[in-house]
C-alpha positions in Angstrom: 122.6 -29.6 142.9 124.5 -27.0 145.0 126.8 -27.6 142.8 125.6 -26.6 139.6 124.0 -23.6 141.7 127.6 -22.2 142.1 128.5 -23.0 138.5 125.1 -20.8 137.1 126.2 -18.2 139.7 129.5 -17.9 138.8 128.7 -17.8 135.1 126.0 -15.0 135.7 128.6 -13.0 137.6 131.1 -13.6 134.5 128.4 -12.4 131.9 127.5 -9.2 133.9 131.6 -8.5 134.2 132.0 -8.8 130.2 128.7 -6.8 129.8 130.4 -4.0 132.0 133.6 -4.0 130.5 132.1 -4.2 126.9 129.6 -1.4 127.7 132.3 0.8 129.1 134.5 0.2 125.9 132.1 1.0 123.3 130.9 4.6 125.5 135.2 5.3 125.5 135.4 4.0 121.6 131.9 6.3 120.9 132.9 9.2 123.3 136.6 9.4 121.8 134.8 9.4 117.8 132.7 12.2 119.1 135.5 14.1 120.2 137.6 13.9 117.4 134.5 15.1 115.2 134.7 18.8 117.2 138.6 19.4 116.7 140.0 22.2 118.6 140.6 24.3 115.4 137.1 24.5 114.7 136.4 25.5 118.0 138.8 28.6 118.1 137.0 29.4 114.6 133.6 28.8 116.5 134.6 31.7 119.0 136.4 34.0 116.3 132.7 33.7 114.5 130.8 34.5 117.5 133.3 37.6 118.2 132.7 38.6 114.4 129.0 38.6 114.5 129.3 41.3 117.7 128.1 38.0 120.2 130.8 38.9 122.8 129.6 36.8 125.9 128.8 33.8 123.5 132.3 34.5 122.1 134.1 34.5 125.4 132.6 31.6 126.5 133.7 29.7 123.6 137.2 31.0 124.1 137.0 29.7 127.5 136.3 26.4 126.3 139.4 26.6 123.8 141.6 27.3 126.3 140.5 25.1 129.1 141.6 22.4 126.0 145.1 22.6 126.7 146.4 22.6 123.3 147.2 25.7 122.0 150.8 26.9 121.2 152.4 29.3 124.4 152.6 32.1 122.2 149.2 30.9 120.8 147.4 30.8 123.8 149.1 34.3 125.1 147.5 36.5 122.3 144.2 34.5 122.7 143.9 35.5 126.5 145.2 38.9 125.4 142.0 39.1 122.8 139.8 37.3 125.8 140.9 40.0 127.9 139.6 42.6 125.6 136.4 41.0 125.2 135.5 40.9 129.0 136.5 45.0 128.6 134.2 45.9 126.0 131.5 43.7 128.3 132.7 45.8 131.5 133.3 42.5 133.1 136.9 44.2 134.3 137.6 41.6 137.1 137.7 38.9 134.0 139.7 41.5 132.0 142.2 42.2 134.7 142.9 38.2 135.2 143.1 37.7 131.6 145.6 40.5 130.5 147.8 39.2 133.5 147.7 35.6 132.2 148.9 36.6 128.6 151.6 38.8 129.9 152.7 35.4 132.0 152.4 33.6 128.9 154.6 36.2 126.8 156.0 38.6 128.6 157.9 40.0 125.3 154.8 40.1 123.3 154.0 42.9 120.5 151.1 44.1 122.1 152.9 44.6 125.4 152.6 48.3 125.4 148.6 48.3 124.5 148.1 45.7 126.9 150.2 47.3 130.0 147.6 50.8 129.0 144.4 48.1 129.6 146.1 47.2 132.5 146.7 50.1 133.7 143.2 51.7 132.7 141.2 48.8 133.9 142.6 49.0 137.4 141.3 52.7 137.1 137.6 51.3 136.4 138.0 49.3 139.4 138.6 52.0 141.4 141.7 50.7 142.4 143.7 54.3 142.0 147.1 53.1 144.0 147.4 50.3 142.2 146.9 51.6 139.2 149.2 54.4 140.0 152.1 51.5 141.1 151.4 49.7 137.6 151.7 52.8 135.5 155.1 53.5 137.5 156.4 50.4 136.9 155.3 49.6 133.4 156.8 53.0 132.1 160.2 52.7 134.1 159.0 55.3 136.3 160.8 55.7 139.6 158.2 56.3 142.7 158.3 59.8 144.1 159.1 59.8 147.7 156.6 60.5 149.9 156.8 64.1 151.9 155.7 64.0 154.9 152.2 65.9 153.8 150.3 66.7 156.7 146.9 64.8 157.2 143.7 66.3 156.5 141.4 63.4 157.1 141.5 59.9 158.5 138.8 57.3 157.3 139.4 54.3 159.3 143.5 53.1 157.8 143.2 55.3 155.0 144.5 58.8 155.3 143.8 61.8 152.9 146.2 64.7 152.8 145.7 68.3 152.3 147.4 68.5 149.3 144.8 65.9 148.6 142.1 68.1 149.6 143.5 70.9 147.3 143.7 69.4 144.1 140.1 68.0 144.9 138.8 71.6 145.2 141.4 73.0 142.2 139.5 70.5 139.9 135.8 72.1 141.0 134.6 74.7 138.1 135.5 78.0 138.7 132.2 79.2 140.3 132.4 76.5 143.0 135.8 77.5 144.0 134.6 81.0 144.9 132.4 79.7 147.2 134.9 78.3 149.1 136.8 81.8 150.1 135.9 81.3 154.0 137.1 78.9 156.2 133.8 77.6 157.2 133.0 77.1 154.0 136.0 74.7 152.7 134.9 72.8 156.2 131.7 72.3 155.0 133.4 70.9 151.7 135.8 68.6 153.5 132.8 67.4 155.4 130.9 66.7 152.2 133.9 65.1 150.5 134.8 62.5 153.3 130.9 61.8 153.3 131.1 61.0 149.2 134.2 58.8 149.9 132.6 56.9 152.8 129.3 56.2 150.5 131.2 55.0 147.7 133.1 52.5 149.9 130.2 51.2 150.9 128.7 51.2 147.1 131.9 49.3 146.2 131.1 46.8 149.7 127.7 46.2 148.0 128.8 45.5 144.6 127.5 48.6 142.6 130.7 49.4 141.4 130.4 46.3 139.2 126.8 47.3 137.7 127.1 47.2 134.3 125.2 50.6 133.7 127.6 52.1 135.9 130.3 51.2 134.7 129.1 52.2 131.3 128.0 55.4 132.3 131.2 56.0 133.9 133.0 54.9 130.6 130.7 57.8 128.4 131.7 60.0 131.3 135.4 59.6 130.9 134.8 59.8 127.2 133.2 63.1 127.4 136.1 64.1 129.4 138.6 62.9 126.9 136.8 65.1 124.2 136.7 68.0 126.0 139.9 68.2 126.9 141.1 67.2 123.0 138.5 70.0 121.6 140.1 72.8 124.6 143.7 72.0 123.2 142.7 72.1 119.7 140.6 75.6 120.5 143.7 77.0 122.6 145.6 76.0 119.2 143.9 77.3 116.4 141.6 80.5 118.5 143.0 83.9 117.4 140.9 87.1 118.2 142.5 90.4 117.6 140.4 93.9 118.8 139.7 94.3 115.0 137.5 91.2 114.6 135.1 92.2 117.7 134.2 95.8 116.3 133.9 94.3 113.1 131.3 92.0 114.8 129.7 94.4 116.8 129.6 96.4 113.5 127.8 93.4 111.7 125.3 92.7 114.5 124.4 96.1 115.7 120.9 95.3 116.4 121.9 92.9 118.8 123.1 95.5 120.7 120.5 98.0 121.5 118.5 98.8 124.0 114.0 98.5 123.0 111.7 101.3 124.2 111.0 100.8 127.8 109.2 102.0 130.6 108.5 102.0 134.4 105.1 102.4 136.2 103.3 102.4 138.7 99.8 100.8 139.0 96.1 100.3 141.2 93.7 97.5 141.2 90.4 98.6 140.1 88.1 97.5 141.9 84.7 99.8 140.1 85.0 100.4 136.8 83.0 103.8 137.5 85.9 105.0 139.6 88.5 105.3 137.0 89.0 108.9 136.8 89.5 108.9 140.6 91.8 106.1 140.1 93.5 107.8 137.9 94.0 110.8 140.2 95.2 108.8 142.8 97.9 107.3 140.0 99.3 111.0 139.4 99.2 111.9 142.8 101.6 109.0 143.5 99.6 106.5 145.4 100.1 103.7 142.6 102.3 100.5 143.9 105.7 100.9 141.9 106.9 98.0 139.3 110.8 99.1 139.7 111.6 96.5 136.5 111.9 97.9 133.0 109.0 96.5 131.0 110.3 96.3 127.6 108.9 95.0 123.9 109.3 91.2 124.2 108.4 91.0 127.5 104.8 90.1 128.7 105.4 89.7 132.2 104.4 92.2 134.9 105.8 92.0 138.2 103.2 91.2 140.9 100.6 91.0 138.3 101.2 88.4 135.9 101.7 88.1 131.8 99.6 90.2 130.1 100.6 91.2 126.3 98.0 93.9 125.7 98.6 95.6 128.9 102.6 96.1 128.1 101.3 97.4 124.6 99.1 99.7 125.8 102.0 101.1 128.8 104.6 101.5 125.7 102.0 103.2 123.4 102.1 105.7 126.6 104.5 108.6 127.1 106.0 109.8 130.8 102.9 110.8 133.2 100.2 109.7 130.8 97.6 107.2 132.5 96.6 103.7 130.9 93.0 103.1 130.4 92.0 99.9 132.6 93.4 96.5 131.3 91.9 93.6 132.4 94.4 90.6 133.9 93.5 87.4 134.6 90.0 88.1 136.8 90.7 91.7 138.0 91.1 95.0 136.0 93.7 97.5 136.7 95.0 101.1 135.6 98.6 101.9 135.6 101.0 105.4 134.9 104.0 105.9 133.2 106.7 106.7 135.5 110.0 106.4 133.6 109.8 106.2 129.9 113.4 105.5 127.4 113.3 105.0 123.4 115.2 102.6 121.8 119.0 103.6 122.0 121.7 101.7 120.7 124.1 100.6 122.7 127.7 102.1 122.1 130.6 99.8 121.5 132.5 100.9 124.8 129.4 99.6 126.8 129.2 96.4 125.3 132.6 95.3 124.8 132.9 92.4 127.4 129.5 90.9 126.1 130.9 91.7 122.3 134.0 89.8 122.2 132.3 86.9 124.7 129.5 86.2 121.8 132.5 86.4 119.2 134.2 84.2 120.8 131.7 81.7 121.6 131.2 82.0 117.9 134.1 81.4 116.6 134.7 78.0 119.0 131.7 76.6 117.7 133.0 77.1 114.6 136.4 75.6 115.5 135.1 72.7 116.8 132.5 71.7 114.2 135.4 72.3 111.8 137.5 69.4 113.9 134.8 67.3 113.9 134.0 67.5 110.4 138.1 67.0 109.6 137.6 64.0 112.0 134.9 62.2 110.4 136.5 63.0 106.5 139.9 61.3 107.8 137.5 57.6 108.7 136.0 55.7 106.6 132.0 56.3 108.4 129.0 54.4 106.7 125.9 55.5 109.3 123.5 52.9 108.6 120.9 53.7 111.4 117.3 53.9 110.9 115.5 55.5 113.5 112.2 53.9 114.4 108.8 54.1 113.0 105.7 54.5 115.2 104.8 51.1 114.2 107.6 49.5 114.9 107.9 51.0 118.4 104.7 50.2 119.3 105.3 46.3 118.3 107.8 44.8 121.3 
């Protein structure tokens, strides 16, 4: 009996071996038809048609994939990293970027996009904030020798890192011009450096924390740079193509004479009047000088009285009065008063002499509008541009 026990044992143990082995075969056999039904071709046209349809994460993902396959060409598998690389750019992932641009140059180091390539290198190291390295990559990309060092005497030391003084000058050369004359005293360009070491301290710390790596920063800081980019373009083309000769200003002061005149105006004093009955003594207290002076001009176009408030009948009724003359009470707001002219000027136009500077500043504003609208019109002729947006109805806004 025992041993027929061993014999139904042993066969059970048998049957649950084959079972194994069988069930292990047939997941290999199924797993192995599965994957030849997803070929690696149709998954590098699965991310090309994710990239094509403007679904970049989805598409970088899927190039992930295909290269984590293994099978792809060298060359192959360089200019797909190199494209992967631009992806994670345009999705300001630049860490990703950065990794990717590296492992296609590994890959083909004598590649035909070499020189684009070594600029996103170069440029995403910038949006990193990694400035010396940048700088190193840019010097040795372009065959560029390193400077040596001068011995530059230091300005500031944050913990390791030290900043110069020529450091500190072109910071404060690159301030608009306004800001730079602020800084004509000593105490003042203290107060700068102060302010600058705080800024650079802060954004350390930012970086520390991980905001450098926000995408809205990082895109904000991408349509800053753009807007530098274009201002500096539209500068060199206005530099280029701005002529103004002494002839075309006094032919536009000429053409826009008006502009350039000075409206009836008047000075006065005035009194609060507190009785309406004492007007003639308020009055006589005006000429006799006792009114509280408005040392402004009050002009046509202007409704504002200083100390007094805005009042458009009372500045009609002080410029329908001539020098000495008293203006019957005008009522302001909650409280009447009476005011005398003290200073009255007609309209005089304004010779050419005294409005030169302001002449050929308008003129020239002018004419860079022009300039640049004319560039940007050349710009857009030159593309092929189909604007399709729609801006939003009501309804549709309302509808989330």
């Amino acid at each position: 009996m025992k041993k027929n026990s061993k014999i139904i044992l042993t066969l059970i143990i048998l049957f649950i071996i084959a079972g194994l082995f069988f069930i292990r075969n047939t997941g290999s056999f199924v797993n192995k038809n599965q994957e030849s039904a997803w070929t690696d071709k149709m998954q590098l046209e699965y991310a090309n048609t994710l990239l094509a349809k403007g679904l970049n994460a989805d598409a970088a993902q899927a190039f992930e994939a295909y290269i984590e396959g293994g099978h792809a060409d060298k060359n192959d598998l360089a200019g797909i990293c190199y494209k992967l690389g631009n992806i994670y750019l345009d999705l300001k992932e630049y860490e990703k970027a950065l990794a990717n641009f590296y492992k296609s140059e590994l890959l083909n180091p004598d590649s035909e996009y070499r020189q684009d390539m070594n600029q996103k290198i170069v440029s995403t190291l910038e949006n990193l904030g990694l400035s010396q390295q940048a700088q190193y990559e840019l010097e040795s990309r372009t065959s560029i020798k390193p400077t040596v060092q001068k011995n530059e005497k230091i300005a500031v030391r944050i913990g390791k890192r030290e900043i110069t003084n020529d450091e500190i000058d072109m910071v404060i050369n690159r301030l608009p011009e306004q800001a730079r004359k602020g800084l004509g005293s000593n105490d003042a360009k203290l107060r700068f450096v102060r302010e600058y070491v705080a800024t650079e301290v802060l954004y350390e710390k930012g970086k520390k924390l991980g905001l450098d790596k926000d995408v809205n920063i990082r895109s904000a800081v991408e349509d800053f740079k753009k807007q530098l980019v274009l201002q500096e373009l539209l500068r060199d083309e206005i530099k280029k193509e701005l002529k103004i000769t002494p002839e075309d200003i006094l032919l536009y002061y000429r053409a826009n004479k008006d502009k350039y005149s000075i409206p009836e105006r008047s000075r006065v004093s005035f009194l609060e009047l507190n009785n309406p009955v004492k007007s003639d003594e308020t009055a006589v207290n005006l000429k006799q000088g006792k009114g509280k002076r408005i040392e402004q001009w009050i002009g046509k176009g202007s409704d504002f009285l200083p100390g007094i408030g805005e009042s458009k009948e009372a500045v009609e009724a002080i410029l329908k009065k001539e020098k000495g003359e008293v203006v019957d009470p005008v009522k302001i707001k909650d409280k009447v008063y009476m005011f005398i002219i003290n200073e009255k000027e007609s309209r005089r136009q304004e010779s050419f002499e005294e409005v030169k500077d302001r002449v050929e500043k308008e003129y020239r504003s002018q004419k860079e509008q022009q300039i640049v609208q004319s560039f940007l019109d050349k710009a857009l002729e030159q593309q092929e541009i189909e604007i399709l947006y729609q801006p939003k109805t009501e309804d549709e806004k309302a509808v989330k």
